[in-house]
N, CA and C atoms as an extended XYZ file, in Angstrom:
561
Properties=species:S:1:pos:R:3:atomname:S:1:resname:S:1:resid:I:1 pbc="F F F"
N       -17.181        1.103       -5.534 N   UNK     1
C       -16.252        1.403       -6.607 CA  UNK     1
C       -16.613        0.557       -7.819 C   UNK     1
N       -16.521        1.034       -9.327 N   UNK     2
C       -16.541        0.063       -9.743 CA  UNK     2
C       -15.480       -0.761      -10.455 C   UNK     2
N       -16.157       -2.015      -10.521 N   UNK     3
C       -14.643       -2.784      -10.585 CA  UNK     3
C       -14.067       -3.003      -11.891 C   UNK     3
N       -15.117       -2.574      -12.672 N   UNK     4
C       -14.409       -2.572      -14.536 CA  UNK     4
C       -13.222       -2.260      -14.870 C   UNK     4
N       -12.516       -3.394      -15.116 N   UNK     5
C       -10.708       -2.582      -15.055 CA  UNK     5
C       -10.341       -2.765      -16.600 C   UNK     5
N        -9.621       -1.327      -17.211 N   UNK     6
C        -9.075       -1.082      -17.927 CA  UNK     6
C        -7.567       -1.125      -18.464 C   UNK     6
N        -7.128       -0.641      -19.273 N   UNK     7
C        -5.691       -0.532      -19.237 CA  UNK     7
C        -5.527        0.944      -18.967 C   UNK     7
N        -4.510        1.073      -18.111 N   UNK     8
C        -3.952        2.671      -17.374 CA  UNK     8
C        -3.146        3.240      -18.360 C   UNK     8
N        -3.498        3.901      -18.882 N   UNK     9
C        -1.994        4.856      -19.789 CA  UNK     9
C        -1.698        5.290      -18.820 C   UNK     9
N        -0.017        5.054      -18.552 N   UNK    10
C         1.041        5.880      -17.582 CA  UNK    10
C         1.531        4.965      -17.057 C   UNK    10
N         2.701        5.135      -15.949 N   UNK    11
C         3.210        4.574      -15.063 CA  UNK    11
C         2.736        4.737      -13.839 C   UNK    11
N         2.237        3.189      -13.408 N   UNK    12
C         1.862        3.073      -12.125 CA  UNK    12
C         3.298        2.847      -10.934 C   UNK    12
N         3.338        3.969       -9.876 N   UNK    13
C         4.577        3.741       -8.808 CA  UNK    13
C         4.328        2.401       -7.799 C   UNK    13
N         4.691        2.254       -7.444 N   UNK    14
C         4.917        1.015       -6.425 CA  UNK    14
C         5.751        1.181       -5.504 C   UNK    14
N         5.895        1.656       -3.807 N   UNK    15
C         6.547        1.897       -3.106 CA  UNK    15
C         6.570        0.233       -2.098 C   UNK    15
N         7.531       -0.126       -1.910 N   UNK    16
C         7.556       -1.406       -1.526 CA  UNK    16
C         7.549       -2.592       -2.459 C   UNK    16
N         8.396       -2.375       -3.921 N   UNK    17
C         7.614       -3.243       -4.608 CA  UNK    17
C         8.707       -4.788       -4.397 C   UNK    17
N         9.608       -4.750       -3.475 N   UNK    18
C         9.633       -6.284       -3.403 CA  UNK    18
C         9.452       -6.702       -2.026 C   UNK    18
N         8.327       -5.849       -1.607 N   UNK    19
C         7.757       -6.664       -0.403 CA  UNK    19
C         6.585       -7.705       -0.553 C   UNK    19
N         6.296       -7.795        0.695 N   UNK    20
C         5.275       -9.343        0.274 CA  UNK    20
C         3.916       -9.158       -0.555 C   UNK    20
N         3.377       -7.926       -0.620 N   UNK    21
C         2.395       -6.829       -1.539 CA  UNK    21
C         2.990       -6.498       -2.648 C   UNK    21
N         4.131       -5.658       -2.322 N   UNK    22
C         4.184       -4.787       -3.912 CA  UNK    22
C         5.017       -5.434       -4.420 C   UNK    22
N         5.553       -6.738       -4.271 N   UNK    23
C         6.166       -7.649       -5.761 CA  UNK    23
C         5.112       -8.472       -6.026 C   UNK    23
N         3.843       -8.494       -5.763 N   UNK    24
C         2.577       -9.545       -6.088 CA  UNK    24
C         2.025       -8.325       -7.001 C   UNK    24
N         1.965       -7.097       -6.706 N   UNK    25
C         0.860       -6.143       -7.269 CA  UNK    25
C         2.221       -5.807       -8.495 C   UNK    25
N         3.285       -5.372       -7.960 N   UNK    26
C         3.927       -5.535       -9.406 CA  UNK    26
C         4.182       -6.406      -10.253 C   UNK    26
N         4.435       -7.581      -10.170 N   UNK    27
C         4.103       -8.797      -10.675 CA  UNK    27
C         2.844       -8.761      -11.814 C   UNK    27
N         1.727       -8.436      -11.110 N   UNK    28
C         0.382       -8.869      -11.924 CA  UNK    28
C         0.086       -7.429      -13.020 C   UNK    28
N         0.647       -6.312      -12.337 N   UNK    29
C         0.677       -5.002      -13.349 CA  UNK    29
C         1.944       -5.421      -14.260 C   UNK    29
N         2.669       -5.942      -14.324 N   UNK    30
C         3.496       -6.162      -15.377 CA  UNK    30
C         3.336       -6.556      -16.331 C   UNK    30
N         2.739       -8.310      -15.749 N   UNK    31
C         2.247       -9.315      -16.647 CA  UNK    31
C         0.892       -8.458      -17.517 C   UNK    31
N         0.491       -7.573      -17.295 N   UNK    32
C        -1.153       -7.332      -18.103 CA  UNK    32
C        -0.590       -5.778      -19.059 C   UNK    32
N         0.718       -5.880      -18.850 N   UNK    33
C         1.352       -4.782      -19.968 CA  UNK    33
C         1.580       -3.342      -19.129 C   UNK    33
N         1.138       -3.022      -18.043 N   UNK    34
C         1.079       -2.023      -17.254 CA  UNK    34
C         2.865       -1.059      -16.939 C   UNK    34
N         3.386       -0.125      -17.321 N   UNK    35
C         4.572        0.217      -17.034 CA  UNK    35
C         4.427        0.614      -15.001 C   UNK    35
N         5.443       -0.125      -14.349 N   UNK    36
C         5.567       -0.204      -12.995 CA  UNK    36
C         6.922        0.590      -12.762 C   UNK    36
N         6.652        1.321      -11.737 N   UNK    37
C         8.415        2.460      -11.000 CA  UNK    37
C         7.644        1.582       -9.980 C   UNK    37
N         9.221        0.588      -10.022 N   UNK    38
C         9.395        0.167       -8.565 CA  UNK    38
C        10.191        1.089       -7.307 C   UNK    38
N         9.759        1.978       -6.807 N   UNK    39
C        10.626        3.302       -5.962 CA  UNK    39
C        11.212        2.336       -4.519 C   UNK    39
N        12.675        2.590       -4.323 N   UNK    40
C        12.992        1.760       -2.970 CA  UNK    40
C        14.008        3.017       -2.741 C   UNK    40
N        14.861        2.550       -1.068 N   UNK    41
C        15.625        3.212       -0.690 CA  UNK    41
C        16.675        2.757       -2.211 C   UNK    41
N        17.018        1.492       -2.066 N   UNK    42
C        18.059        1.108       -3.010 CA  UNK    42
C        18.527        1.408       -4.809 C   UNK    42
N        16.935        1.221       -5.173 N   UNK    43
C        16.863        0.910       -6.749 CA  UNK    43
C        16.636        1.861       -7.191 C   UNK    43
N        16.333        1.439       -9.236 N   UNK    44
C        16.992        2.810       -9.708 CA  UNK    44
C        16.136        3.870       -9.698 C   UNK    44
N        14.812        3.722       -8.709 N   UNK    45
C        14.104        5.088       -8.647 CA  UNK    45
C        14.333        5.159       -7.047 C   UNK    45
N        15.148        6.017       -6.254 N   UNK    46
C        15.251        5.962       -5.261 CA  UNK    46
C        13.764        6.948       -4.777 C   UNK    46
N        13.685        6.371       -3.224 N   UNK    47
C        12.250        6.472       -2.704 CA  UNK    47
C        12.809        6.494       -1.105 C   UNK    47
N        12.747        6.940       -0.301 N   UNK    48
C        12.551        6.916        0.964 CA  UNK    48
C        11.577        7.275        1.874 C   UNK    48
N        11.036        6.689        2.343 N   UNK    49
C         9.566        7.763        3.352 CA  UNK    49
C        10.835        8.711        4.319 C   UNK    49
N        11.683        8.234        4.628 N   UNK    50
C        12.368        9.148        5.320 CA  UNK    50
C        13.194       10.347        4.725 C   UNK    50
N        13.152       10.392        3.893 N   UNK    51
C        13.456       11.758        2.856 CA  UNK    51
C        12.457       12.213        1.988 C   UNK    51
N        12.210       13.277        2.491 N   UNK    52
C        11.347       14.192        1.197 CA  UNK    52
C        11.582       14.450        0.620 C   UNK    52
N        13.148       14.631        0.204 N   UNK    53
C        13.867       14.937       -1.000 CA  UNK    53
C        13.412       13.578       -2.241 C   UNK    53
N        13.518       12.415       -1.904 N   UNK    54
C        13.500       11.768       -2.661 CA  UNK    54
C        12.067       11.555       -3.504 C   UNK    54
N        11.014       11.924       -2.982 N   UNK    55
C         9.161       12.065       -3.012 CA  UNK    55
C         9.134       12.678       -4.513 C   UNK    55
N         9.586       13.674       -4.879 N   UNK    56
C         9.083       14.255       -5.714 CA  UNK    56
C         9.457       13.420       -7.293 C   UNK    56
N        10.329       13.401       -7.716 N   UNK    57
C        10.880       12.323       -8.867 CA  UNK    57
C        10.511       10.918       -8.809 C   UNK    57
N        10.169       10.600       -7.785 N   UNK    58
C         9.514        9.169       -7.350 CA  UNK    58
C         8.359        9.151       -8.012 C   UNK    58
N         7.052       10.428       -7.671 N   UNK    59
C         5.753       10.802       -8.051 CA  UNK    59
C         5.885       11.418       -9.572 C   UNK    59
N         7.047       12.044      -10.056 N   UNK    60
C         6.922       12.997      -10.946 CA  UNK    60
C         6.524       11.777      -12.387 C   UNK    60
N         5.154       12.009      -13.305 N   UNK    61
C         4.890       11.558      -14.472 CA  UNK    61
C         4.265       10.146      -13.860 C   UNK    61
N         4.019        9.755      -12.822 N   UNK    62
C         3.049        8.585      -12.700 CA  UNK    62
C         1.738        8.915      -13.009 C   UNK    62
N         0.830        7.493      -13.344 N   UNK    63
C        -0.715        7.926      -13.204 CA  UNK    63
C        -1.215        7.144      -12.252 C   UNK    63
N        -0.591        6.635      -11.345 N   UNK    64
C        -1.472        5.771      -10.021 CA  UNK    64
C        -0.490        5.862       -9.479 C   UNK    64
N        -0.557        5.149       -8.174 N   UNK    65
C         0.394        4.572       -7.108 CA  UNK    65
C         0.069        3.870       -6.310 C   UNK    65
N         0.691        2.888       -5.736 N   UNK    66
C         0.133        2.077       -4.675 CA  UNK    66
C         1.373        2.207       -3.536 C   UNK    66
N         0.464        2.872       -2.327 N   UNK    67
C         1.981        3.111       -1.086 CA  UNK    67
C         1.514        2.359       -0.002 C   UNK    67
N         3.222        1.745        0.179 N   UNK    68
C         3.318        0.759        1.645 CA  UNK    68
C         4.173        1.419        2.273 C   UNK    68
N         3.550        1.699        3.607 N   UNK    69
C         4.353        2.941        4.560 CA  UNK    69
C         4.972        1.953        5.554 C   UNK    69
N         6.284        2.085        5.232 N   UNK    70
C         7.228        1.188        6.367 CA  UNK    70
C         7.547        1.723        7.389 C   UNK    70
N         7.916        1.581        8.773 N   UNK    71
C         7.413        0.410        9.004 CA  UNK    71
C         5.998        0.291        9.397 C   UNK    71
N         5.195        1.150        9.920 N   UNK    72
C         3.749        1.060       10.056 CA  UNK    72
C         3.199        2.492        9.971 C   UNK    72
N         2.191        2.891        9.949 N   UNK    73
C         1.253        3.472        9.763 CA  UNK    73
C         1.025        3.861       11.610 C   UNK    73
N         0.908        3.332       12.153 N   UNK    74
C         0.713        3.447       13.313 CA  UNK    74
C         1.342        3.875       14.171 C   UNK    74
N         2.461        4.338       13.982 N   UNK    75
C         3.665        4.925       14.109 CA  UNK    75
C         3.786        5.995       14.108 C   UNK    75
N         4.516        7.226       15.374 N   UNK    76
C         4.888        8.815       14.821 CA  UNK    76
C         5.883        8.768       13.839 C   UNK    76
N         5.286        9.616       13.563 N   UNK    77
C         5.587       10.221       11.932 CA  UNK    77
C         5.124        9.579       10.731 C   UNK    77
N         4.493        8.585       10.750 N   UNK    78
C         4.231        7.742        9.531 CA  UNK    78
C         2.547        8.980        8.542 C   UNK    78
N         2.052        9.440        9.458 N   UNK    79
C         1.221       10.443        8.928 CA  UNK    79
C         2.043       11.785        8.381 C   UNK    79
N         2.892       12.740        8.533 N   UNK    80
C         3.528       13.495        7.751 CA  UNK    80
C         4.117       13.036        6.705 C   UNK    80
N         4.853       11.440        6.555 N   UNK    81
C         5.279       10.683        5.415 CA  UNK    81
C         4.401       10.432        4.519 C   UNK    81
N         3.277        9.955        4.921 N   UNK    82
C         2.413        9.814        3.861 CA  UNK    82
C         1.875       11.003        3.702 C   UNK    82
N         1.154       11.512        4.246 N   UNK    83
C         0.325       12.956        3.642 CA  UNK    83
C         1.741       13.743        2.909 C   UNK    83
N         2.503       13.923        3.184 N   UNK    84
C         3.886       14.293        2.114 CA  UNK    84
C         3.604       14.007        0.760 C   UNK    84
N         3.650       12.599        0.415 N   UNK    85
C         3.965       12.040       -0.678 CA  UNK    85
C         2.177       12.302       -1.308 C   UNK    85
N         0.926       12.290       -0.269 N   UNK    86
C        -0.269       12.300       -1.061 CA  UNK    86
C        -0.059       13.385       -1.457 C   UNK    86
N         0.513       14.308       -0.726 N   UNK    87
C         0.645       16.008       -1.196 CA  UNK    87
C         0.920       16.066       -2.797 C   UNK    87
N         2.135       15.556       -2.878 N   UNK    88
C         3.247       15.489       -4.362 CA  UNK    88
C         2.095       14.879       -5.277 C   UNK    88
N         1.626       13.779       -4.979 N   UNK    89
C         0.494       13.089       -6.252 CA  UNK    89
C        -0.525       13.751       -6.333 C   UNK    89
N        -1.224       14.401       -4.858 N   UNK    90
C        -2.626       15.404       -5.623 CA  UNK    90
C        -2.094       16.378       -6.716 C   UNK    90
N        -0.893       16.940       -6.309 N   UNK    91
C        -0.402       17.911       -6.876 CA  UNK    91
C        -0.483       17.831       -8.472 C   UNK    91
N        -0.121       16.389       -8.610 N   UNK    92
C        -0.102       16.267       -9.724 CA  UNK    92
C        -1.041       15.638      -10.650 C   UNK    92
N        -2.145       15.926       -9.656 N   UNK    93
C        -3.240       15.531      -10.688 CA  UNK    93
C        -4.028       14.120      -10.519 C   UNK    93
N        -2.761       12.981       -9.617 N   UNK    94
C        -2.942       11.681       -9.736 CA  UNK    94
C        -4.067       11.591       -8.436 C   UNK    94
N        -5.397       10.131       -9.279 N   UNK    95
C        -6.018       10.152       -8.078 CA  UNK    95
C        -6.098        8.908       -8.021 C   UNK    95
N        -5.564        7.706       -8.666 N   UNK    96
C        -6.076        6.774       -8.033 CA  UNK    96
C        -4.718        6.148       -7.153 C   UNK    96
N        -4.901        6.460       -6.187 N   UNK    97
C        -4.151        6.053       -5.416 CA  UNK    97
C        -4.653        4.718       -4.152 C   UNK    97
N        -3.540        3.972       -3.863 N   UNK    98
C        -4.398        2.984       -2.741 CA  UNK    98
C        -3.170        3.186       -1.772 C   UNK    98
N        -2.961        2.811       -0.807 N   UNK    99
C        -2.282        3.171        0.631 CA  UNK    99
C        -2.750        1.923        1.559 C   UNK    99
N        -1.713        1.028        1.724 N   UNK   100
C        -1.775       -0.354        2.503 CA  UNK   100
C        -2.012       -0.208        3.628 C   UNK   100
N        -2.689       -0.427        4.724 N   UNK   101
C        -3.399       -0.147        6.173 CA  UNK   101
C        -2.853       -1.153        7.082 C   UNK   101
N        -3.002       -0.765        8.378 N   UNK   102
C        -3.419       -1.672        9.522 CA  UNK   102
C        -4.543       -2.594       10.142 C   UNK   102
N        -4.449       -2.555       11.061 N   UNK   103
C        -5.247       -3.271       11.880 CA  UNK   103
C        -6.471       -2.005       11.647 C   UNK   103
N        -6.271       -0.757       12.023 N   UNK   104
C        -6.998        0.528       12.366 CA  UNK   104
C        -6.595        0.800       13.534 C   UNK   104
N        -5.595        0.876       13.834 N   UNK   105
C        -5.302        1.462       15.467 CA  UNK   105
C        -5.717        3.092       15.060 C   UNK   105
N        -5.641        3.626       15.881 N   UNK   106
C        -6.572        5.256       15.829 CA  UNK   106
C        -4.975        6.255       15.050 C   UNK   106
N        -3.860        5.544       15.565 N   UNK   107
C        -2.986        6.413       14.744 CA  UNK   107
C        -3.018        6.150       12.933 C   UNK   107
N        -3.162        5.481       12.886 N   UNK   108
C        -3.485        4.606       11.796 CA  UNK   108
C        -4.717        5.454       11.067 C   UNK   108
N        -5.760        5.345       11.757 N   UNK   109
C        -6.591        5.689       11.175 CA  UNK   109
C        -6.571        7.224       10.889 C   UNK   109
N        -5.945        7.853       11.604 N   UNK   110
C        -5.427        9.378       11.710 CA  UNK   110
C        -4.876        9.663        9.980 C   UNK   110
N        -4.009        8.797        9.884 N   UNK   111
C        -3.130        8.831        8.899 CA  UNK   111
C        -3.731        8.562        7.383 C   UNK   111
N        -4.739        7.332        7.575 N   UNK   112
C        -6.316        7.036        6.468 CA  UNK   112
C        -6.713        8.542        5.819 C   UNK   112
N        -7.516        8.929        6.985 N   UNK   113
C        -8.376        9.939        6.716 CA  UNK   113
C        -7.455       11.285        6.177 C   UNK   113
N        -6.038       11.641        6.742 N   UNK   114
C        -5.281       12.639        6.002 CA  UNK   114
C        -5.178       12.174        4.548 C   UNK   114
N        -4.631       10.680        4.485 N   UNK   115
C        -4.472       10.517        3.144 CA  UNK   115
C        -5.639       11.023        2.232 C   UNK   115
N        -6.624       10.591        2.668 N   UNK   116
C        -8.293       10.448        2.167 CA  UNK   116
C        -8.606       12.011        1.829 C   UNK   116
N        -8.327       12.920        2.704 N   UNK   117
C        -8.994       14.253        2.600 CA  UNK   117
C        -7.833       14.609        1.268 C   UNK   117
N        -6.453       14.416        1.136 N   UNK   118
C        -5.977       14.681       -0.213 CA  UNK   118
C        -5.692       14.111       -1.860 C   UNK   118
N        -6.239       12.950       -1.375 N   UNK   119
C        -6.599       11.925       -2.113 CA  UNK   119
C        -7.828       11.578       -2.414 C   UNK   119
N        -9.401       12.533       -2.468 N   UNK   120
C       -10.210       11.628       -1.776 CA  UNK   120
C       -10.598       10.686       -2.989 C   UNK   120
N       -10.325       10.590       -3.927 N   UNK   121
C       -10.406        9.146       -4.597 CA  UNK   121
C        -9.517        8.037       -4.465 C   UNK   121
N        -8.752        7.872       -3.228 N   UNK   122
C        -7.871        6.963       -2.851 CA  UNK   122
C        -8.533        6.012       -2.161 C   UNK   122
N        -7.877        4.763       -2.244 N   UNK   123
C        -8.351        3.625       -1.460 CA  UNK   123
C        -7.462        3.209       -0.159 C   UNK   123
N        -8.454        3.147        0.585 N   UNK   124
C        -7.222        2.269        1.667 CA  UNK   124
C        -7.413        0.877        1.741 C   UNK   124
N        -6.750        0.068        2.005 N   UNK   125
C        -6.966       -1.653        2.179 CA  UNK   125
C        -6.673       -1.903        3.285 C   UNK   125
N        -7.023       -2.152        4.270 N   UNK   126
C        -6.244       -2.813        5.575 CA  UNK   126
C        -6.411       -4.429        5.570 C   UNK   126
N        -4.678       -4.656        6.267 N   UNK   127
C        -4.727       -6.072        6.599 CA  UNK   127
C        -3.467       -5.642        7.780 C   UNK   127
N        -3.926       -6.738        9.125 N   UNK   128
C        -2.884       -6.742       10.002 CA  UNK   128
C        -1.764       -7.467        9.606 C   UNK   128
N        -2.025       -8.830        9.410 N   UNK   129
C        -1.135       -9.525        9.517 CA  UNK   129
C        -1.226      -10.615        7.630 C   UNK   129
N         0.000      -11.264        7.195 N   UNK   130
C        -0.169      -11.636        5.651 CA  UNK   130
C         0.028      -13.223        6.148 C   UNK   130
N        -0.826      -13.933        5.624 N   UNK   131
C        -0.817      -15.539        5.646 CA  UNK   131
C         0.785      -15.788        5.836 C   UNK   131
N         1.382      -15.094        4.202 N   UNK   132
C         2.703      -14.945        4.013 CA  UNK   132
C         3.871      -15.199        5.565 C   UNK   132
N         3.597      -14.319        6.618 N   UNK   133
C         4.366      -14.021        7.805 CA  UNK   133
C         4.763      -15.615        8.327 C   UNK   133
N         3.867      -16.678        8.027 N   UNK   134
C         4.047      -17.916        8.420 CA  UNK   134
C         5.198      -18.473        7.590 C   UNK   134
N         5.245      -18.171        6.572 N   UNK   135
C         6.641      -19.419        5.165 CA  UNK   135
C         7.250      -18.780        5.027 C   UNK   135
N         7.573      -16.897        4.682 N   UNK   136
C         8.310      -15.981        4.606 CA  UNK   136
C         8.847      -15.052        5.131 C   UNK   136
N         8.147      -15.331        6.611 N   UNK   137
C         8.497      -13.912        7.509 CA  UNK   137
C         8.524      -14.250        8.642 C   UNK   137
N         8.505      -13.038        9.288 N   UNK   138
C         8.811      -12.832       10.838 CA  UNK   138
C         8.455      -14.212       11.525 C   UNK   138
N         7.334      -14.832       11.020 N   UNK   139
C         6.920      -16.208       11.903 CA  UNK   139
C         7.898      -17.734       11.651 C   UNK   139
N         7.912      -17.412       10.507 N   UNK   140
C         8.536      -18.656        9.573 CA  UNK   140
C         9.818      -19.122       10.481 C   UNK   140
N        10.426      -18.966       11.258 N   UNK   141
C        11.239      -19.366       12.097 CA  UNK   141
C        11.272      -20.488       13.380 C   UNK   141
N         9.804      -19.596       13.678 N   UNK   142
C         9.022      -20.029       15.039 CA  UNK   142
C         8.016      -20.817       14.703 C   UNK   142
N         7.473      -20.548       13.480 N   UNK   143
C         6.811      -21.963       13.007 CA  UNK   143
C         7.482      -23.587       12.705 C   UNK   143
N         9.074      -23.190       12.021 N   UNK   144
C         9.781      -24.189       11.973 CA  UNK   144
C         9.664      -25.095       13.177 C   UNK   144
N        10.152      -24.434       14.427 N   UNK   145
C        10.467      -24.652       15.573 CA  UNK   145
C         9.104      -25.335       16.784 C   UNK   145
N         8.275      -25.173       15.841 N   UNK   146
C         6.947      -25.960       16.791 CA  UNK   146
C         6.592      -24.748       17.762 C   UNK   146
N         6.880      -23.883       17.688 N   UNK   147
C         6.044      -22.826       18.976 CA  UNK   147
C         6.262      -21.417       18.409 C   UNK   147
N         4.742      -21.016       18.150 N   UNK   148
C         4.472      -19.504       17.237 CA  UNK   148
C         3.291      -18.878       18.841 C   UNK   148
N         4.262      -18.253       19.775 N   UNK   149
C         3.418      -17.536       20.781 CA  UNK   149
C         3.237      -15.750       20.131 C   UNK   149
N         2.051      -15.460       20.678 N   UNK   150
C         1.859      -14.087       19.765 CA  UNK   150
C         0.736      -13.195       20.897 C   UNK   150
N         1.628      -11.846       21.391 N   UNK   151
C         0.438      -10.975       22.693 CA  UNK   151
C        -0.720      -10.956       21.427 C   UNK   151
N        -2.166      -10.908       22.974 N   UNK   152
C        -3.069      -10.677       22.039 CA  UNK   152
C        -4.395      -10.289       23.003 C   UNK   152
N        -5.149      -10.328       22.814 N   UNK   153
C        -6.460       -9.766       23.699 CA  UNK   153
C        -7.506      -10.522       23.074 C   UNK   153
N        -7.939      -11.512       23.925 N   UNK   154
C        -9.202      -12.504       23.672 CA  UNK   154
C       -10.231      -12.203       23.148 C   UNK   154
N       -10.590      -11.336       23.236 N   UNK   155
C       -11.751      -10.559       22.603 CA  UNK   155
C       -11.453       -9.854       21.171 C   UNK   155
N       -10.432       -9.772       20.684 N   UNK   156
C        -9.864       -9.089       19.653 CA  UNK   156
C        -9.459      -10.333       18.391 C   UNK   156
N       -10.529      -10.339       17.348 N   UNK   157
C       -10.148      -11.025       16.530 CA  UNK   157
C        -8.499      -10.611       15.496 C   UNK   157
N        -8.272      -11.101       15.205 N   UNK   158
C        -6.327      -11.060       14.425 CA  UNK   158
C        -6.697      -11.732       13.189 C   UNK   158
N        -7.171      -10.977       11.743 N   UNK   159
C        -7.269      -11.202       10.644 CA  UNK   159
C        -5.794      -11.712       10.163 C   UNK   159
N        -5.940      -12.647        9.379 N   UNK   160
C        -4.499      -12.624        8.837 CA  UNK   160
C        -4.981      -13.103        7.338 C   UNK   160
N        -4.633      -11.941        5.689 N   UNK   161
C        -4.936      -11.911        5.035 CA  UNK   161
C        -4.076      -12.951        4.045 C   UNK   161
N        -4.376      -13.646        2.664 N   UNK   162
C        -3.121      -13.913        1.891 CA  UNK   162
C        -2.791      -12.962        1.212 C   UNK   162
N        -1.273      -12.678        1.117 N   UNK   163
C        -0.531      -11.135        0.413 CA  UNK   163
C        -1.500      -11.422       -1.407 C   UNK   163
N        -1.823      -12.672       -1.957 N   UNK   164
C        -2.022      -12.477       -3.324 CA  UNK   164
C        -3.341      -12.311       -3.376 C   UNK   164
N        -4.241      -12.383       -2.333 N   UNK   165
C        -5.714      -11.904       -1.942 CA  UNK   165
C        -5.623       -9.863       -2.179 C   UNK   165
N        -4.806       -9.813       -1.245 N   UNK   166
C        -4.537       -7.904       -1.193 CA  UNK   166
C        -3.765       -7.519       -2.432 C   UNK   166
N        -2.923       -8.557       -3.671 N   UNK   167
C        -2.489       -7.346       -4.499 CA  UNK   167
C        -3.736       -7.755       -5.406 C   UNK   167
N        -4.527       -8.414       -5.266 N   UNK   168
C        -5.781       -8.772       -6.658 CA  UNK   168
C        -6.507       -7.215       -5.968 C   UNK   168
N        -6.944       -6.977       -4.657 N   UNK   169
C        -7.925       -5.987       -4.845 CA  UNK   169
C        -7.192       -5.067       -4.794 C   UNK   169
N        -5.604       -4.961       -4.382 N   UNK   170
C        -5.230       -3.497       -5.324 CA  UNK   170
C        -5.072       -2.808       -6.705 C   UNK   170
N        -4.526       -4.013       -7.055 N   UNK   171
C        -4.479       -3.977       -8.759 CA  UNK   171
C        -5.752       -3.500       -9.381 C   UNK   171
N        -7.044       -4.373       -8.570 N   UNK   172
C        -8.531       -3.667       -8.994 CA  UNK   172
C        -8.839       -2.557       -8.910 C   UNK   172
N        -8.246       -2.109       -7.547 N   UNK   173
C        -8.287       -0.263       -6.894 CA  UNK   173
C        -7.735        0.510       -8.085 C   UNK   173
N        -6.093        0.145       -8.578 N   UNK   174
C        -5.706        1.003       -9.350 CA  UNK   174
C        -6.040        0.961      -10.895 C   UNK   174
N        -6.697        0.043      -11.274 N   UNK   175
C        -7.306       -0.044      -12.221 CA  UNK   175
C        -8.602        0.083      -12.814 C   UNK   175
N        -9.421        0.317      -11.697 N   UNK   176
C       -11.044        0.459      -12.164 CA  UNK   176
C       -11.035        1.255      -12.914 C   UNK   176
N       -12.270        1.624      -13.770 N   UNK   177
C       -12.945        2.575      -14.626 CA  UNK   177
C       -12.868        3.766      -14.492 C   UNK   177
N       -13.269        4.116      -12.981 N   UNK   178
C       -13.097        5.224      -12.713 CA  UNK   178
C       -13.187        5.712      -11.003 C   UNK   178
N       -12.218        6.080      -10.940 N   UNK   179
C       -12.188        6.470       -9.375 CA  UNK   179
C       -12.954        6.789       -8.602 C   UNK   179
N       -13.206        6.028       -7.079 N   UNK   180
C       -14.330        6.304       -6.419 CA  UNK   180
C       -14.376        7.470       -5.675 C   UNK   180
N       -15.617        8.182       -5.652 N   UNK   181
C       -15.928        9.528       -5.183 CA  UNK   181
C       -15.249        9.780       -3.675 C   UNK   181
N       -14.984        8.986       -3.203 N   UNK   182
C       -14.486        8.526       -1.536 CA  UNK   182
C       -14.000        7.196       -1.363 C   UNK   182
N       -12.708        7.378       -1.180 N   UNK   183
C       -11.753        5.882       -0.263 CA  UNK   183
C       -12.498        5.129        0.458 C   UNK   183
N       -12.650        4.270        0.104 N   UNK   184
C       -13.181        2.796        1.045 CA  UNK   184
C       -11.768        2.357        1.799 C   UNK   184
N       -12.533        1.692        2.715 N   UNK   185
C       -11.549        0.652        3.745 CA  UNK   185
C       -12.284       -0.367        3.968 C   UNK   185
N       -11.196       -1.049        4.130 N   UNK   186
C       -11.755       -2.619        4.215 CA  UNK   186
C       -10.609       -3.143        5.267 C   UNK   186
N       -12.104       -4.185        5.933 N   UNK   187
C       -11.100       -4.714        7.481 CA  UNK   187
C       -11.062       -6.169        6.937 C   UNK   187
């Protein structure tokens, strides 16, 4: 891809944007002048992956998007949710899209490649787990507490990314020059 980043005329969407990603990636599209639709169940652009009703006005007049599919990707149904919403943005023309990943479990990856075949200038990023999960999340409890036990398979390395590492190369995704001919992934 290349990485020459411009300024985007339009509004870039942000699904998740005060999670541990999309308030870092909205954050840094703000600060550089970028107009951001933060879309949530709550706020004032309502967004649900669990309503399709809500998809279309969410997408309607953006020129990028960056989607975090709650709760995973890996998950039934998390592939009709997203290919839904890629549906609404090819529709409309939009291609630079990026779509936050997993580990790659095969459902996961199921869900990549749908995005990819309607998107195919979309990016995917995968990260399992966010440095973040240790001071802000799910761990931060059990870290307090002196004992962070976690299932795992010895042979299976467990990346754990920093969240402001993944919104720098999204912000790059949705901002390059010009959209890549085919979605990359990155482990």
């Amino acid at each position: 891809m290349d990485t020459t980043v411009q300024t985007l005329a339009g509004t870039i969407l942000i699904t998740g944007a005060h999670g541990k990603t999309g308030r870092r990636v909205a954050a840094r599209l703000t600060s550089a002048g970028h107009l951001v639709r933060s879309a949530s169940r709550s706020g004032d652009h309502p967004f649900d992956w669990t309503n399709p009703h809500t998809w279309p006005a969410a997408v309607d007049g953006v020129a990028a998007a960056y989607l975090t599919y709650q709760p995973d990707l890996a998950l039934p149904g998390a592939r009709d949710a997203v290919t839904g919403v890629a549906t609404a943005l090819a529709e409309r023309g939009v291609q630079r899209v990026v779509l936050l990943s997993g580990r790659g479990e095969p459902l996961a990856q199921e869900c990549e490649r749908a995005f990819l075949d309607l998107v195919p200038t979309g990016t995917v990023v995968r990260c399992a787990f966010f440095d973040q999960n240790f001071t802000e999340g799910p761990f931060a409890p059990a870290v307090i507490d002196g004992v962070l036990a976690l299932p795992g398979a010895p042979d299976v390395a467990e990346p754990f990314l920093d969240a402001e590492d993944i919104a720098d190369v999204v912000v790059t995704a949705l901002l390059a020059e010009a959209p890549s001919t085919r979605g990359g992934c990155s482990s």
